[in-house]
KOLBANU-554801 format. One record per residue (C-alpha): x, y, z; residue in one letter. Coordinates in pm, whole numbers, plus 50000, padded with zeros to 5 digits. Each point is the difference from the previous one (the first is absolute). Layout:
<rs>
{r {X, Y, Z}, A}
...
</rs>
This chain:
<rs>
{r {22321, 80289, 52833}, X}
{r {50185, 50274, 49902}, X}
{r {49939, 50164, 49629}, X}
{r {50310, 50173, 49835}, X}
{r {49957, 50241, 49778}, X}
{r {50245, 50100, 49675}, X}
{r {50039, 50310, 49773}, X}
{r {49988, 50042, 49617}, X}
{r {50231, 50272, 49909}, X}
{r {49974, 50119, 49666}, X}
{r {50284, 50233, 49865}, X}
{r {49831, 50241, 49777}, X}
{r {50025, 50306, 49744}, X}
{r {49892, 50323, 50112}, X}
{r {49716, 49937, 49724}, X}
{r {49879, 49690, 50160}, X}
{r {50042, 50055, 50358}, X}
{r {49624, 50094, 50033}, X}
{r {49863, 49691, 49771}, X}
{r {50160, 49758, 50224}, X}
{r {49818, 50195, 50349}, X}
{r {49685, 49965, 49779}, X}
{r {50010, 49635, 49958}, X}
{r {50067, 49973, 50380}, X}
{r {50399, 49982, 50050}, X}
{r {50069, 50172, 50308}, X}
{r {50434, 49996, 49931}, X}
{r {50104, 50158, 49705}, X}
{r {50314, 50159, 49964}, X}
{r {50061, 50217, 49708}, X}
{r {50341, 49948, 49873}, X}
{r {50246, 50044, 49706}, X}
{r {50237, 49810, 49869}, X}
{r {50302, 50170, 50198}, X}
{r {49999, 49793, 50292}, X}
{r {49748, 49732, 49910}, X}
{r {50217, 49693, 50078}, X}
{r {50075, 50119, 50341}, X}
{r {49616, 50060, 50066}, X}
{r {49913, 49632, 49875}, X}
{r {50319, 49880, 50212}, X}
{r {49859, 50157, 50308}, X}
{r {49623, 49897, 49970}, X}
{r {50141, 49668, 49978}, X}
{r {50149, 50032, 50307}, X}
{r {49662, 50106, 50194}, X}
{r {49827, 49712, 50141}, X}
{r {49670, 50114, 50003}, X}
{r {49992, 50104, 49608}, X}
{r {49832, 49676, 49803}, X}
{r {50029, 50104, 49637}, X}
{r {50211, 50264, 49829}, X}
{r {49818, 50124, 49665}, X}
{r {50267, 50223, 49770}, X}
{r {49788, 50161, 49681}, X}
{r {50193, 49872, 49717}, X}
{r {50129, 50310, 49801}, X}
{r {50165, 50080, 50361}, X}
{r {50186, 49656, 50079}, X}
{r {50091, 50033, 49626}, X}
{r {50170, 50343, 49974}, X}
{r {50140, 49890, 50358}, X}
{r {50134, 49675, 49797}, X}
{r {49844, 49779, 50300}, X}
{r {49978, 49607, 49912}, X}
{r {49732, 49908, 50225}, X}
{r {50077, 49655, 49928}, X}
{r {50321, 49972, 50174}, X}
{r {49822, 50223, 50275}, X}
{r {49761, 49722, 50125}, X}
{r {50287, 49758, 49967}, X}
{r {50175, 50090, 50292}, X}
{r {49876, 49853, 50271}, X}
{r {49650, 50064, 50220}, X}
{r {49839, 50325, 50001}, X}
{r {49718, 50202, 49839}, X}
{r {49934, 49901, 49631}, X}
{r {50115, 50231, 49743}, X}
{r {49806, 50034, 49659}, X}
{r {49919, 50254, 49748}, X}
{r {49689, 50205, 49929}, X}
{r {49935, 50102, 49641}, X}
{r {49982, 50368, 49986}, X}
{r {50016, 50082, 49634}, X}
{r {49801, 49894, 49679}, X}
{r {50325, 49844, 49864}, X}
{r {50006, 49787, 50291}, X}
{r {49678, 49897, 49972}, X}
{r {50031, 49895, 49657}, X}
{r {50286, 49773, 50059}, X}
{r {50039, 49588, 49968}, X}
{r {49860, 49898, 50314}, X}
{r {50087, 49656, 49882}, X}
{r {50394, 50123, 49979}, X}
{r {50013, 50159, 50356}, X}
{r {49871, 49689, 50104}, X}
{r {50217, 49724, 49832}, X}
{r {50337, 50236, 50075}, X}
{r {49835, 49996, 50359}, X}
{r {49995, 49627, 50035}, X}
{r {50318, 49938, 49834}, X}
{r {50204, 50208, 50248}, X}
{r {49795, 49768, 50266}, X}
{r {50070, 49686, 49909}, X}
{r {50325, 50052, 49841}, X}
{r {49965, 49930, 49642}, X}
{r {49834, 50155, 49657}, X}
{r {49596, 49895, 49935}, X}
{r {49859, 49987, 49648}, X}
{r {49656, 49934, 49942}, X}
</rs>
């Protein structure tokens, strides 16, 4: 039985690069926003790269929707890492019902 193995890439700050080697993540790429979309688009290409983790002030300033990024197709899950205090402060109930209404195609309320 054969085991195959994946990568987590996270695309970094120059600030954060280090954190993310702390807590174990061997791929991190320290990137701007110049150029972003084409790093995602390639990473997404890779098939040996799992999960794609973006820190949130970057995909922002980069104007990334990383909805419409895992809606195309198969390949390595994109999401968002919260990188700021702002972030961290926001509606996680929000992200979450926005999140499902793009998936299923129609506005929730609760």
């Amino acid at each position: 039985m054969s085991v195959e193995s994946r990568r987590v890439v996270v695309i970094s700050s120059r600030e954060h690069e280090f954190f993310y080697k702390l807590l174990g993540l061997k791929d991190v790429v320290v990137a701007g926003r110049e150029g972003l979309g084409g790093l995602v688009s390639k990473l997404k290409t890779e098939k040996d790269v799992a999960v794609i983790l973006i820190e949130e002030s970057l995909a922002r300033e980069a104007g990334l929707d990383v909805f419409s990024l895992n809606e195309k197709g198969f390949g390595p899950l994109v999401t968002i890492v919260s990188d700021s205090k702002v972030s961290l402060e926001s509606d996680p109930k929000a992200y979450y019902l926005k999140f499902a209404s793009q998936i299923i195609g129609y506005e929730l309320g609760v």
